[in-house]
ZADREN-514342 format. One record per residue: x, y, z of N, C-alpha, C in turn; residue number from 0; chain. Coordinates in steps of 0.02 Angstrom, whole numbers, plus 50000, padded with zeros to 5 digits. Layout:
PT    n_X    n_Y    n_Z   ca_X   ca_Y   ca_Z    c_X    c_Y    c_Z  resi  chain
PT      X      Y      Z      X      Y      Z      X      Y      Z   NUM      A
...
% end
This chain:
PT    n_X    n_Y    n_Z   ca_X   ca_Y   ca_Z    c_X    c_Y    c_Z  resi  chain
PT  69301  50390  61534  69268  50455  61535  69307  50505  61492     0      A
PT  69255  50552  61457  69313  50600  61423  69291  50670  61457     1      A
PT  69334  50707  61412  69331  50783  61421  69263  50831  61367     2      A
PT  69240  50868  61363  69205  50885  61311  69173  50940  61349     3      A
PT  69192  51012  61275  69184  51081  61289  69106  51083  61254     4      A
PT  69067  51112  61261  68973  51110  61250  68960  51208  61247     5      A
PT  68951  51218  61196  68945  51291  61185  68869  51304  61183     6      A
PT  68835  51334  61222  68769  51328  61230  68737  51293  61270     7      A
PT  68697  51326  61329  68676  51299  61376  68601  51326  61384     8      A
PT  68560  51315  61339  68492  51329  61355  68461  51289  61380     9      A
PT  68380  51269  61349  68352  51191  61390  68387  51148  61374    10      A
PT  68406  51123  61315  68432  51057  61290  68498  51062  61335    11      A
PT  68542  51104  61281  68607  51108  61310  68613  51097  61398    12      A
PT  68596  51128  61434  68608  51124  61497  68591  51057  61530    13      A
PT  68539  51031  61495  68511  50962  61550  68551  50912  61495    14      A
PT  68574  50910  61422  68651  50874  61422  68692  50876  61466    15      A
PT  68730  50948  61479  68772  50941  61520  68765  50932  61586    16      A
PT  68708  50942  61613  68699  50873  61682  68674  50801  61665    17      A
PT  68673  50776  61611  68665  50728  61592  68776  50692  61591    18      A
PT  68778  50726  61564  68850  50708  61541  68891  50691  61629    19      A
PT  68878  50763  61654  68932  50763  61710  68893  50719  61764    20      A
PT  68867  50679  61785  68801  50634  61803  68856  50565  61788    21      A
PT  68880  50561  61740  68894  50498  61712  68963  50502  61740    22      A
PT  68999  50561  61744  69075  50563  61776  69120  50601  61711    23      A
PT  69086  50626  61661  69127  50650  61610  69124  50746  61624    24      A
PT  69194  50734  61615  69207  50800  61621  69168  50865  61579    25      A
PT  69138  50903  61590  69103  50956  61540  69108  51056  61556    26      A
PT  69149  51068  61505  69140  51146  61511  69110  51175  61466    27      A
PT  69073  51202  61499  69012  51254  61438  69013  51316  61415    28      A
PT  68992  51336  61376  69014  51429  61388  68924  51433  61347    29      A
PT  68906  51487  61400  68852  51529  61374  68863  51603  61379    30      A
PT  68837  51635  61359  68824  51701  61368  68802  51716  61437    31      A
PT  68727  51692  61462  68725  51674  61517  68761  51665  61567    32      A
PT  68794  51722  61621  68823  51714  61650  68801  51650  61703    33      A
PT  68743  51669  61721  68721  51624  61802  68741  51545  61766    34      A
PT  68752  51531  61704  68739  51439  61691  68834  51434  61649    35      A
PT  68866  51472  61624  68917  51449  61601  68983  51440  61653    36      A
PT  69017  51393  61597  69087  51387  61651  69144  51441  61630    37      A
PT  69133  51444  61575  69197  51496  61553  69177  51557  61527    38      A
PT  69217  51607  61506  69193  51680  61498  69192  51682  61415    39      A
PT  69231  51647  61377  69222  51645  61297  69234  51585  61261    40      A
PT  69233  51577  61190  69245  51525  61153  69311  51497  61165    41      A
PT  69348  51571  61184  69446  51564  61199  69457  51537  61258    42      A
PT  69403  51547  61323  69429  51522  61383  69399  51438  61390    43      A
PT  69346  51432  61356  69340  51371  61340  69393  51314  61315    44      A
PT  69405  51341  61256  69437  51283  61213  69522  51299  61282    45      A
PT  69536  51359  61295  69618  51334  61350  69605  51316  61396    46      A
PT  69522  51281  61431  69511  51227  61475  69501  51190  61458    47      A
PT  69500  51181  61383  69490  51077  61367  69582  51081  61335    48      A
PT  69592  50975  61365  69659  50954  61340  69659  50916  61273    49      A
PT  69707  50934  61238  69710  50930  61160  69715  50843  61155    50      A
PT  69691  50792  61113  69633  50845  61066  69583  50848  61086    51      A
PT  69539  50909  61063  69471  50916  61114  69417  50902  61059    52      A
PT  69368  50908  61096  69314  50881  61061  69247  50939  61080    53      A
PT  69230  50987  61046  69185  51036  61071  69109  51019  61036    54      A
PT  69051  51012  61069  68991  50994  61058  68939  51076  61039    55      A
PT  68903  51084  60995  68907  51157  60972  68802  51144  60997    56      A
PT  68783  51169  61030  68720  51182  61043  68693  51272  61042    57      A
PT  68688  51279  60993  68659  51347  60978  68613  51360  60916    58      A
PT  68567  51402  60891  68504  51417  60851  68551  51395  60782    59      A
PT  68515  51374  60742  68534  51356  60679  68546  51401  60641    60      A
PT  68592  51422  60585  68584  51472  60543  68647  51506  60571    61      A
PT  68662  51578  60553  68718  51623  60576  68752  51608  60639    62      A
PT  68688  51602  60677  68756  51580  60747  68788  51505  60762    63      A
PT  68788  51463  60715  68784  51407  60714  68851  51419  60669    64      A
PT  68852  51450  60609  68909  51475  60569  68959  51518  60598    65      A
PT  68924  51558  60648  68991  51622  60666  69028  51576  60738    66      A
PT  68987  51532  60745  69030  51485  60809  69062  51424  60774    67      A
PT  69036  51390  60718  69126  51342  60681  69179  51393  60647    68      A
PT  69162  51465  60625  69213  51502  60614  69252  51517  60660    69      A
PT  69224  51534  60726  69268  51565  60772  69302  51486  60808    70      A
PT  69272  51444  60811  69293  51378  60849  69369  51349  60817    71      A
PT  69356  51366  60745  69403  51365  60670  69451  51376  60672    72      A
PT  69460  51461  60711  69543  51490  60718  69554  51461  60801    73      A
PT  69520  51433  60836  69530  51425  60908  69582  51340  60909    74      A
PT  69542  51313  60874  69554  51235  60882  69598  51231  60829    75      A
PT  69658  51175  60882  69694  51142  60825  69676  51072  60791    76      A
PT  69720  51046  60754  69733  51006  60718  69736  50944  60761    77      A
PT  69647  50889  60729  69656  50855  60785  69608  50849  60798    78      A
PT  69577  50902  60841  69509  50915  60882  69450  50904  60822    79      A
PT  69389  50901  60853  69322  50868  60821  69274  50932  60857    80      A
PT  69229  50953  60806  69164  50982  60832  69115  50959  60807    81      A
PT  69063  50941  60842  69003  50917  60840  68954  50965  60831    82      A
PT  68909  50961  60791  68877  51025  60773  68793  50970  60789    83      A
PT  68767  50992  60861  68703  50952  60910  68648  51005  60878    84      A
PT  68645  51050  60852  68583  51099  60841  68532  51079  60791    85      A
PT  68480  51115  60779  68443  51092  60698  68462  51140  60657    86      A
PT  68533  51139  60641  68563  51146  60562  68538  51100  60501    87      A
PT  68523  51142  60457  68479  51111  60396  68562  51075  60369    88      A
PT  68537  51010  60343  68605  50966  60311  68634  51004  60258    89      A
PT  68619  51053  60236  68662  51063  60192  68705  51109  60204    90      A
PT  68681  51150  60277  68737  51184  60306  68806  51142  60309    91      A
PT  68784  51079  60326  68858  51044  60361  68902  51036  60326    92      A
PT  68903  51028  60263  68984  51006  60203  69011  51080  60224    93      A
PT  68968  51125  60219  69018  51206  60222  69032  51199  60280    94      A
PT  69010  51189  60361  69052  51196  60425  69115  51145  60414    95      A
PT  69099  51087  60393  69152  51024  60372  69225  51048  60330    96      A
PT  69207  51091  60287  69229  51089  60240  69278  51159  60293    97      A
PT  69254  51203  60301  69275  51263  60340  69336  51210  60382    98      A
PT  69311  51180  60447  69349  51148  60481  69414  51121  60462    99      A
PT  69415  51080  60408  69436  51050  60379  69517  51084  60355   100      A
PT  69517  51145  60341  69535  51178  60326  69608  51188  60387   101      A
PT  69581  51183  60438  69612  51182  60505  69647  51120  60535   102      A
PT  69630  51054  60494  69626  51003  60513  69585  50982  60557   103      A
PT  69534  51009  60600  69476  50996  60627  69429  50970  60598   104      A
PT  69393  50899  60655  69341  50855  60622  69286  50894  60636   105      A
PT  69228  50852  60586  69160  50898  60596  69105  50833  60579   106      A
PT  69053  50817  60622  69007  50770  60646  68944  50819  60651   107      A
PT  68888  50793  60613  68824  50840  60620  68782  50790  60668   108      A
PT  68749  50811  60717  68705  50758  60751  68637  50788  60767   109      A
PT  68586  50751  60738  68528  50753  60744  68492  50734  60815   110      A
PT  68491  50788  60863  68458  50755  60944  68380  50766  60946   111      A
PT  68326  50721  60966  68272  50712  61002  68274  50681  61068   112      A
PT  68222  50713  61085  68215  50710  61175  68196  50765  61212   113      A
PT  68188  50846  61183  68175  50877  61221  68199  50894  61286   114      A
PT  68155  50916  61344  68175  50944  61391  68179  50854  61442   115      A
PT  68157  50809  61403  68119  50754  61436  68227  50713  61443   116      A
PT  68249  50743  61401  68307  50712  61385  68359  50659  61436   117      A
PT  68368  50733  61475  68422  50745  61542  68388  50665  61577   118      A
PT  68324  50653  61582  68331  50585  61631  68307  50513  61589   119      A
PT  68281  50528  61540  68267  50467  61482  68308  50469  61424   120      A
PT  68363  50513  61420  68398  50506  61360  68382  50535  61300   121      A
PT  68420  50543  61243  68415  50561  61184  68411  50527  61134   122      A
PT  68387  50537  61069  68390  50497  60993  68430  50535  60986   123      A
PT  68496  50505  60945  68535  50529  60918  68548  50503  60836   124      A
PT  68536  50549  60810  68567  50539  60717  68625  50560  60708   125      A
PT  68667  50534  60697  68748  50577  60660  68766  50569  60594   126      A
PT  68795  50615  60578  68826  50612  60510  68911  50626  60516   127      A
PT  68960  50587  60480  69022  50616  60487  69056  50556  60464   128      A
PT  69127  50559  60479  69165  50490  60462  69181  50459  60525   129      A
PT  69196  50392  60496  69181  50322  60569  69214  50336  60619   130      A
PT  69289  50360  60591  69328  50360  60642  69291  50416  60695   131      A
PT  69279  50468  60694  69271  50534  60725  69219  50503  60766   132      A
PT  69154  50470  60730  69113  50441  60776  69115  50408  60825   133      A
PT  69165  50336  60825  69203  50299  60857  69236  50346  60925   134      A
PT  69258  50404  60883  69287  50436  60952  69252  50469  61006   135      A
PT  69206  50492  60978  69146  50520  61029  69090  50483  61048   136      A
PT  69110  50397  61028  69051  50361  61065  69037  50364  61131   137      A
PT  69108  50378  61156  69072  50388  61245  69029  50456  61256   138      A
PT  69036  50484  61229  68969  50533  61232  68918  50515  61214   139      A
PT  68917  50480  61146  68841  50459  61105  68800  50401  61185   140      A
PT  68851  50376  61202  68822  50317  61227  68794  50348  61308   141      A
PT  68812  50397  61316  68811  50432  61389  68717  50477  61360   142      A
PT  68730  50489  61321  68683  50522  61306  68604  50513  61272   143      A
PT  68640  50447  61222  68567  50411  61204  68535  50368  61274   144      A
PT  68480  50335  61248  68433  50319  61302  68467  50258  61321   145      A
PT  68461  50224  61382  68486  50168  61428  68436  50099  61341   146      A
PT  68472  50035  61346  68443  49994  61301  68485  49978  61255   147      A
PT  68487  49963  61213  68531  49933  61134  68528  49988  61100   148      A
PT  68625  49999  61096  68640  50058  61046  68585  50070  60988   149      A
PT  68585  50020  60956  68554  50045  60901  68473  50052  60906   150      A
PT  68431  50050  60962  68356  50106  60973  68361  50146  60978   151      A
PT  68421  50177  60991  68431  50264  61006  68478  50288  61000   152      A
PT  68549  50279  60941  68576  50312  60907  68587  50250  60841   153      A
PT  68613  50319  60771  68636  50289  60722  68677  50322  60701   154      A
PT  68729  50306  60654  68785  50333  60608  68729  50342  60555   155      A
PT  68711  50393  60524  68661  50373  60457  68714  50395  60390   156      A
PT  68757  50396  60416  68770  50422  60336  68844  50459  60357   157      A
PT  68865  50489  60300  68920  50555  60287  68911  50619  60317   158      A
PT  68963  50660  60310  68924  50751  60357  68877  50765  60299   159      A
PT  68822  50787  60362  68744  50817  60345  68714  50736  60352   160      A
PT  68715  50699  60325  68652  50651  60362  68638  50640  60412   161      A
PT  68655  50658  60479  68617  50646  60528  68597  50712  60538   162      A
PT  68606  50758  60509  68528  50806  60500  68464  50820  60467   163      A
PT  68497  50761  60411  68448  50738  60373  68398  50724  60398   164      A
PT  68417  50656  60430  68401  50598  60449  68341  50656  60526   165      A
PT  68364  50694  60562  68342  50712  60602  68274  50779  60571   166      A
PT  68295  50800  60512  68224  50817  60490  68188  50788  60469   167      A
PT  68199  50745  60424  68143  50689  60435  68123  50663  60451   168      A
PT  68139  50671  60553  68109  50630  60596  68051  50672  60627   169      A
PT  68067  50759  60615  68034  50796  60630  67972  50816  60586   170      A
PT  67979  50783  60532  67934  50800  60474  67857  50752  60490   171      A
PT  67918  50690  60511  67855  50630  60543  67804  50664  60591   172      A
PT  67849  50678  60634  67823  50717  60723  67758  50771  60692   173      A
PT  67766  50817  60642  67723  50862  60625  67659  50814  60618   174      A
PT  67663  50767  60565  67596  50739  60564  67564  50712  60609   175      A
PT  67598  50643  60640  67583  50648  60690  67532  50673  60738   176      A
PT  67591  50734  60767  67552  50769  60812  67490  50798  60788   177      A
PT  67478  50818  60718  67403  50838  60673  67370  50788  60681   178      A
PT  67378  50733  60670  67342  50672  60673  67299  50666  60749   179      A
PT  67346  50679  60831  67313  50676  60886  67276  50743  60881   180      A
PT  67283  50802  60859  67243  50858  60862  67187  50869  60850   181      A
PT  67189  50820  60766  67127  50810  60740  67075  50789  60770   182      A
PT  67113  50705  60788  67071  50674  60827  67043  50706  60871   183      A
PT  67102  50735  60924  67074  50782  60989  66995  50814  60980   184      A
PT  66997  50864  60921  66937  50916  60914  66881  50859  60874   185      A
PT  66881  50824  60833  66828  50782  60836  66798  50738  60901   186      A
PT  66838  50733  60948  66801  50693  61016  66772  50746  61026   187      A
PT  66815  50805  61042  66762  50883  61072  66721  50884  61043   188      A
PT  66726  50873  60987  66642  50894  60953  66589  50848  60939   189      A
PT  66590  50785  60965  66551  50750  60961  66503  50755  61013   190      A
PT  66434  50742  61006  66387  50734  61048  66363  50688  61108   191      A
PT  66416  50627  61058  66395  50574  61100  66483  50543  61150   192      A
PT  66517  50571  61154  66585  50575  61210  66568  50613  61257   193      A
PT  66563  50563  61331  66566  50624  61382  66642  50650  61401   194      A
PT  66668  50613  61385  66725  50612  61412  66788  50606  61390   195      A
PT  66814  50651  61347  66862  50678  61299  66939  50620  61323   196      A
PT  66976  50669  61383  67016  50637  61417  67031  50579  61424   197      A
PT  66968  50530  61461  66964  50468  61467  66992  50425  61408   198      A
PT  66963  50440  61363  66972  50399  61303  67027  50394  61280   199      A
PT  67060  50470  61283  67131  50472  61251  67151  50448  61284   200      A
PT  67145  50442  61353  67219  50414  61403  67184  50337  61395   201      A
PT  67130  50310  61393  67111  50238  61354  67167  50208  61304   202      A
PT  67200  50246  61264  67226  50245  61222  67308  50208  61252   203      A
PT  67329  50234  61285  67395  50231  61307  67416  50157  61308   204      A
PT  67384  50101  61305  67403  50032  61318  67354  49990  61279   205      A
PT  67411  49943  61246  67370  49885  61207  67317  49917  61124   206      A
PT  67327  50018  61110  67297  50005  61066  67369  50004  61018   207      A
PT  67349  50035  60941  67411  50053  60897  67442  50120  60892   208      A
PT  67403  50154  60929  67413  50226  60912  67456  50271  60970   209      A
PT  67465  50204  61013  67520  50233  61087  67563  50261  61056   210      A
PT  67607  50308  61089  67664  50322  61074  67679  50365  61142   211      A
PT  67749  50429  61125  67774  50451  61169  67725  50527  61180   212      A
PT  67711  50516  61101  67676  50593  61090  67584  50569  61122   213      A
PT  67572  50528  61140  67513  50524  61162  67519  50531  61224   214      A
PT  67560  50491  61265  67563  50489  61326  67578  50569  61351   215      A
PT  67616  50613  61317  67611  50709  61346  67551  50729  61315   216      A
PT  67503  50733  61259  67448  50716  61258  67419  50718  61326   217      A
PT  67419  50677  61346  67374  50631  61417  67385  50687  61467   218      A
PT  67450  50691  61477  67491  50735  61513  67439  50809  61504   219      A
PT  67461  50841  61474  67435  50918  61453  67351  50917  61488   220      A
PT  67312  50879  61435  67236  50851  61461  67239  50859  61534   221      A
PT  67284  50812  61586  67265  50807  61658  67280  50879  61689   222      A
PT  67346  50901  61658  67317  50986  61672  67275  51042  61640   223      A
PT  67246  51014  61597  67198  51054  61581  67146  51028  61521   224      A
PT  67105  50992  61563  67063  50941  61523  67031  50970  61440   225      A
PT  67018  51044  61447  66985  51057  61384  67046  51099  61354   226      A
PT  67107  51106  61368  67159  51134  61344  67135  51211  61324   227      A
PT  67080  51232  61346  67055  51293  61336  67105  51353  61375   228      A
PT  67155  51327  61398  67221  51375  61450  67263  51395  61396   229      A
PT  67247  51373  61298  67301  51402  61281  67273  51423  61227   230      A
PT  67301  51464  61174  67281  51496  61125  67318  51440  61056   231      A
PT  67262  51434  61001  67280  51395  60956  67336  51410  60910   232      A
PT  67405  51460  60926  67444  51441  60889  67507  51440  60890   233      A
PT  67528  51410  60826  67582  51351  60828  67643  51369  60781   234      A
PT  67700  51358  60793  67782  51390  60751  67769  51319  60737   235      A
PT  67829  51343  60693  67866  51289  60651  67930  51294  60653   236      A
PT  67982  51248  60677  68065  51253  60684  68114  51270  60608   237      A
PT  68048  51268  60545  68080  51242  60494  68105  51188  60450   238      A
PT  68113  51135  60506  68134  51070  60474  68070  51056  60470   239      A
PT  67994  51050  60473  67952  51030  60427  67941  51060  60362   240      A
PT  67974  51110  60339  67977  51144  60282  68029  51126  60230   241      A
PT  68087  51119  60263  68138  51090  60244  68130  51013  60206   242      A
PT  68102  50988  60248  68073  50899  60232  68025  50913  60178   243      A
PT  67973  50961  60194  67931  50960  60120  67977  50973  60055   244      A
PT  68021  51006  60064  68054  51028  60017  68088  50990  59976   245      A
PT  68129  50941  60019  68153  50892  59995  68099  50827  59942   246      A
PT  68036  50843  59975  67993  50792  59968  67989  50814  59877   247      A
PT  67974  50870  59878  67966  50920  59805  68029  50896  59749   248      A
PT  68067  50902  59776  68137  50890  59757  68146  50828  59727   249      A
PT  68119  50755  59762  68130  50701  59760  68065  50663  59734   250      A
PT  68012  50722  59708  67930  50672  59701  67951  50642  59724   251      A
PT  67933  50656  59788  67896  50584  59846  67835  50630  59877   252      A
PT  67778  50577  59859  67718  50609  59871  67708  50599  59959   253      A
PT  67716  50690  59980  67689  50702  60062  67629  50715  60079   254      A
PT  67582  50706  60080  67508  50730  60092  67509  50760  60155   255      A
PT  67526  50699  60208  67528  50702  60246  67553  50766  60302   256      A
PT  67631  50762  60284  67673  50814  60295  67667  50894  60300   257      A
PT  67631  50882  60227  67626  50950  60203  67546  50967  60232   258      A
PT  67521  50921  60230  67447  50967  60292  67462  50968  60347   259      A
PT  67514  50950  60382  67503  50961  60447  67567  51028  60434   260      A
PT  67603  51040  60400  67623  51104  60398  67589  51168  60373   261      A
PT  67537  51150  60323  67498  51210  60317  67447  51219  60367   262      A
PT  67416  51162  60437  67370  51188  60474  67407  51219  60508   263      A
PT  67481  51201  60529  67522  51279  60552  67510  51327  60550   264      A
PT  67533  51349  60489  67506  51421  60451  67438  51455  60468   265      A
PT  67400  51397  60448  67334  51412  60472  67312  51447  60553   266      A
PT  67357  51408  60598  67341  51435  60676  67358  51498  60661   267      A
PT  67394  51536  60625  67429  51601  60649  67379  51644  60608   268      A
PT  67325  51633  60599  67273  51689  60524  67236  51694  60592   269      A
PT  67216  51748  60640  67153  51769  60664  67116  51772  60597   270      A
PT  67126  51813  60539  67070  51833  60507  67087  51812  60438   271      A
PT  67079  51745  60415  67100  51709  60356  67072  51742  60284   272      A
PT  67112  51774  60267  67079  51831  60197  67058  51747  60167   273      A
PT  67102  51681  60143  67080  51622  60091  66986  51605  60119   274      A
PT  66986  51599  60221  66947  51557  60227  66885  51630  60202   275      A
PT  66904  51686  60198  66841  51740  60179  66832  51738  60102   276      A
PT  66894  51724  60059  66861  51718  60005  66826  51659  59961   277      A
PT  66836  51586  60018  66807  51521  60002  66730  51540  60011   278      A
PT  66723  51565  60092  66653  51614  60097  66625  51642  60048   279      A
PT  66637  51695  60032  66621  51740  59964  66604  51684  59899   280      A
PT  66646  51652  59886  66626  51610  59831  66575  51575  59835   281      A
PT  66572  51546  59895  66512  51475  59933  66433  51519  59912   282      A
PT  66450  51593  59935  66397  51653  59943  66366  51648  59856   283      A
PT  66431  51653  59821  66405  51702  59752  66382  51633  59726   284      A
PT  66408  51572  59727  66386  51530  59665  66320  51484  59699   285      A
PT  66321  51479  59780  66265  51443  59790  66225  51470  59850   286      A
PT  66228  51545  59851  66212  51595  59897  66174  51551  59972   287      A
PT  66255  51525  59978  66257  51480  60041  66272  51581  60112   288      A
PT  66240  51533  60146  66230  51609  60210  66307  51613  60222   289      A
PT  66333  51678  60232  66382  51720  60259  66372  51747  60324   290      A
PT  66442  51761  60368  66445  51797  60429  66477  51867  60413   291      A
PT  66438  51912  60418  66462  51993  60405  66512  51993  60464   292      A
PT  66565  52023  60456  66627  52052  60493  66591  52072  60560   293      A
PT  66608  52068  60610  66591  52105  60688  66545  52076  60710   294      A
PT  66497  52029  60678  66434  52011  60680  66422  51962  60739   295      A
% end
């Protein structure tokens, strides 16, 4: 069993760390959050873990993700490893690495899936970093990925930043995907001849090709609310589907896919789509196809 300090305790973070301490490994957290942390700062943290420590960084990607390996930077000595668990875009990580480094502190980027679903089925884990460092925090990886053969649910993919790589492009998948059941979804609704929307999808769940994890919450959502009419159609984006297109641009590699299910994103958030009014207007002027006047 080891020791391991976890900075950030929101959904993920927190049902890790009852995931972790569950298994018998020691875990101190620090949030802001008074009612859920163990310690009062980054400083009272790291002088309750024993050297060398190993601190797991779960916080929003971007600035606070940076102003916590800076401050972790002058805290930790020479020795200690931080794991950077958030969706930091990979190219953040050579600069936290490189920062660390500086200190003699290791730096491991890890790509987690699993959601809130995590804490009792486990995590995918992607990492990026060098072997040794990995090696050292396998009893975490292994506490944390899903029960089964290491390698279904974690990998070393690479150097620092590939297993954030590796973890947006798992998310880039997930976007389509999930467009793909949506689609489907509103074509059963709109067919004439389905009585029974639900049925079919949850038909789906066994023996066809299209099972997965994302069907089965699918199924889920449906049994509480069969016409999903309880929610309003729209939808964020974390970024790492943008990120992945980007790369895609970068690398001609043709995304079709990807990239429509990130622009019907976009799309949920237009109440009043100035493009879909001026496709209108055009449809109007060149084949004085009928229009809907505003308010009408």
């Amino acid at each position: 069993m080891v020791q391991l300090g976890l900075v950030g305790l929101g959904k993920m973070g927190f049902n890790m760390r009852e995931r972790l301490r569950a298994a018998g490994h020691e875990v101190v957290g620090y949030d802001r959050n008074p009612d859920v942390t163990d310690s009062t700062s980054l400083a009272d943290l790291v002088s309750q873990l024993t050297g060398p420590r190993i601190v797991w960084i779960m916080v929003p990607a971007g600035d606070p993700t940076r102003q916590t390996v800076t401050e972790l930077g002058e805290l930790l000595s020479e020795g200690d490893l931080v794991i950077d668990g958030g969706n930091s875009k990979f190219t953040d990580d050579k600069l936290n690495a490189d920062l660390l480094a500086t200190h003699g502190v290791g730096y491991l980027d890890c790509g987690v899936s699993g959601g809130v679903w995590g804490k009792d089925n486990g995590y995918g884990l992607m990492v990026g970093g060098a072997a040794a460092d990995v090696e050292r925090a396998m009893p975490i990886f292994d506490t944390l990925r899903p029960e089964g053969p290491r390698e279904e649910g974690f990998s070393h993919a690479g150097s620092v930043g590939a297993g954030h790589y590796a973890k947006m492009i798992h998310n880039g998948i997930e976007y389509g995907v999930m467009q793909a059941y949506a689609e489907g979804f509103e074509l059963l609704e709109a067919s004439k001849v389905v009585d029974d929307v639900p049925a079919v999808i949850k038909g789906w769940q066994r023996g066809t090709v299209v099972r997965s994890w994302l069907l089965d919450l699918l199924v889920r959502a449906l049994d509480e609310d069969p016409e999903l009419d309880d929610l309003e159609g729209y939808v964020e984006d974390s970024g790492e589907g943008r990120w992945t297109l980007e790369e895609a641009v970068n690398h001609a590699v043709p995304a079709p896919v990807l990239s429509a299910a990130l622009f019907a994103r976009f799309s949920s958030r237009q109440k009043d789509s100035a493009a879909m009014r001026a496709v209108a207007a055009l449809r109007n002027q060149f084949g004085g196809h009928s229009v809907k006047k505003a308010g009408s």
